[in-house]
C-alpha positions, -999 to +999 in steps of 0.1 A: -702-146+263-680-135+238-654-122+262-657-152+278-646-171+245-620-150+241-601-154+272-603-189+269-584-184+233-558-160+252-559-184+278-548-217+255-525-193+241-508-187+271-506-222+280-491-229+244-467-201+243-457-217+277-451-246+269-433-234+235-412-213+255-399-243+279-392-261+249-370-235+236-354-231+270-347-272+270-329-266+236-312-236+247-299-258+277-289-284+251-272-258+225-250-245+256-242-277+261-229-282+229-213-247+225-194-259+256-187-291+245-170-275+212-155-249+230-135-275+250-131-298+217-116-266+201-096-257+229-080-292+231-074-288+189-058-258+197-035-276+221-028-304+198-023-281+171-001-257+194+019-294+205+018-302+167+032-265+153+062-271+182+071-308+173+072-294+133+093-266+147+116-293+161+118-311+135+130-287+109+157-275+138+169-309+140+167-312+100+186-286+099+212-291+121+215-326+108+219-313+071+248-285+088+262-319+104+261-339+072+277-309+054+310-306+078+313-343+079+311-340+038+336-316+043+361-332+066+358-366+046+371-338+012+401-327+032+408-366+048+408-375+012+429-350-001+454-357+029+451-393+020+460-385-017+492-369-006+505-393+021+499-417-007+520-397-028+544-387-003+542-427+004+555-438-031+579-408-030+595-421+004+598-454-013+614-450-041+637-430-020+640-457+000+645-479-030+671-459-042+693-458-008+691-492-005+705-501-036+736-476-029+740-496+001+740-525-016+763-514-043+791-496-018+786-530+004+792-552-027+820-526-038+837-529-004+837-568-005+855-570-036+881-544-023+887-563+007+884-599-009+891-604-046+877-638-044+844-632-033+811-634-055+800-603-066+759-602-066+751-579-087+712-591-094+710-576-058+713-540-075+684-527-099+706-501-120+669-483-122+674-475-087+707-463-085+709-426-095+736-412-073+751-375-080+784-367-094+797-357-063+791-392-053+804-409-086+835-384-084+840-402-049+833-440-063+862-432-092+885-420-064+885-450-041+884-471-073+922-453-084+930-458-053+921-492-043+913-510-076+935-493-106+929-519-130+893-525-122+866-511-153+857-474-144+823-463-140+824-427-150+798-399-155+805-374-182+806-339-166+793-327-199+768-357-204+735-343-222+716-363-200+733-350-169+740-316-177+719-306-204+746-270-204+774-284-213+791-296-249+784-334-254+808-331-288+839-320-268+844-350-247+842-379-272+869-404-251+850-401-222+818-413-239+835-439-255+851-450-221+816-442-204+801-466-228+830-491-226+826-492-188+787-499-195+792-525-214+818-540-190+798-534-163+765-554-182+783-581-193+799-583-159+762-588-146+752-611-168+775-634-165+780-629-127+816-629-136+843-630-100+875-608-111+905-629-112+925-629-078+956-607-077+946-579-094+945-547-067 
C-alpha cells in the first residue's frame, strides 16, 4: 500500500517535472527568438554604425579639404591684393608721367606757335608748372632754340649749380644767374597772369 502511494507521488512528479520542463523548452524557444532577433538588430547597428563611422570619415575629408581650399584662396586673394597695391601704384606713377609729358608737349607746342606766329595767343593756363620738370639737357636745348629763334624773348634758365638741382655744386658762385633765373620767373609768372601776347616784330 505504501509503495503503491509512493509511485503515485513519483508518478505526479513525473507529470509535473514534464510539464515544467515543456514550459522551459517554450521559453527557451522564445529566448532564441529573441537572441536572434537582437543578433539581427545588432547586426543592422553595426551596419548603421559602420555607414555612420564612413559618412564621419567623409566628412572630415571634405572638411578638410575645404579648409586647404579656403586657405589657398586666402592666399591667392593676399598676393591679388598685393598686385593690386602695386598696379595702383605703378598706376599713379604712369600718370603723373603721363601728366608730366603732356604738359612738355603743351609747352614745346605753345613755344613753337609763338616762334612761328608772333601774334598768336599764348595759353599758358594750359601748362601746370607742377608738371613740368624737364632735365637740363632739355632746358640747355629750350635756351638754344630760344638764341636762336627768339633773342630778345625772356630766358628760362636752370642754374647748373642750383642747390635745388645739383645739390654738389656752389650756389654762391653764380649770383647773375640766380638773379636772371629769378628775373625770368618772374617774367615768366606775370606773363601768365596776365596772358600777355608779345608785341609783333620782335624775332
Amino acid at each position: 500500500m505504501k509503495s503503491l502511494l509512493l509511485y503515485c507521488d513519483f508518478k505526479k512528479y513525473l507529470q509535473s517535472s514534464a510539464t515544467e520542463i515543456e514550459d522551459l523548452k517554450k521559453r527557451l524557444s522564445k529566448s532564441e527568438s529573441e537572441v536572434a532577433r537582437l543578433k539581427d538588430l545588432l547586426e543592422d547597428q553595426d551596419v548603421e554604425l559602420l555607414i555612420a563611422s564612413q559618412q564621419q570619415s567623409e566628412a572630415t575629408e571634405t572638411n578638410s579639404k575645404l579648409q586647404s581650399r579656403i586657405e589657398e584662396l586666402t592666399a591667392e586673394a593676399e598676393v591679388a591684393e598685393t598686385k593690386l597695391e602695386i598696379t595702383n601704384s605703378r598706376m599713379k606713377f604712369f600718370k603723373g608721367q603721363l601728366g608730366w609729358a603732356q604738359g612738355i608737349v603743351i609747352g614745346f607746342e605753345t613755344f613753337q606757335a609763338w616762334a612761328l606766329d608772333h601774334t598768336c595767343t599764348i595759353d599758358l593756363e594750359a601748362v601746370n608748372a607742377k608738371d613740368i620738370v624737364p632735365s637740363n639737357s632739355a632746358m640747355k636745348e629750350i635756351a638754344t632754340l630760344e638764341q636762336d629763334l627768339m633773342p630778345d624773348a625772356p630766358r628760362i634758365t636752370r642754374l647748373e649749380h642750383d642747390p635745388f638741382t645739383n645739390p654738389k655744386g656752389n650756389a654762391h658762385s653764380n649770383g647773375d644767374d640766380a638773379s636772371r633765373r629769378k628775373d625770368s620767373l618772374s617774367s615768366a609768372s606775370t606773363l601768365e597772369a596776365k596772358n600777355v601776347v608779345p608785341p609783333e616784330g620782335k624775332d
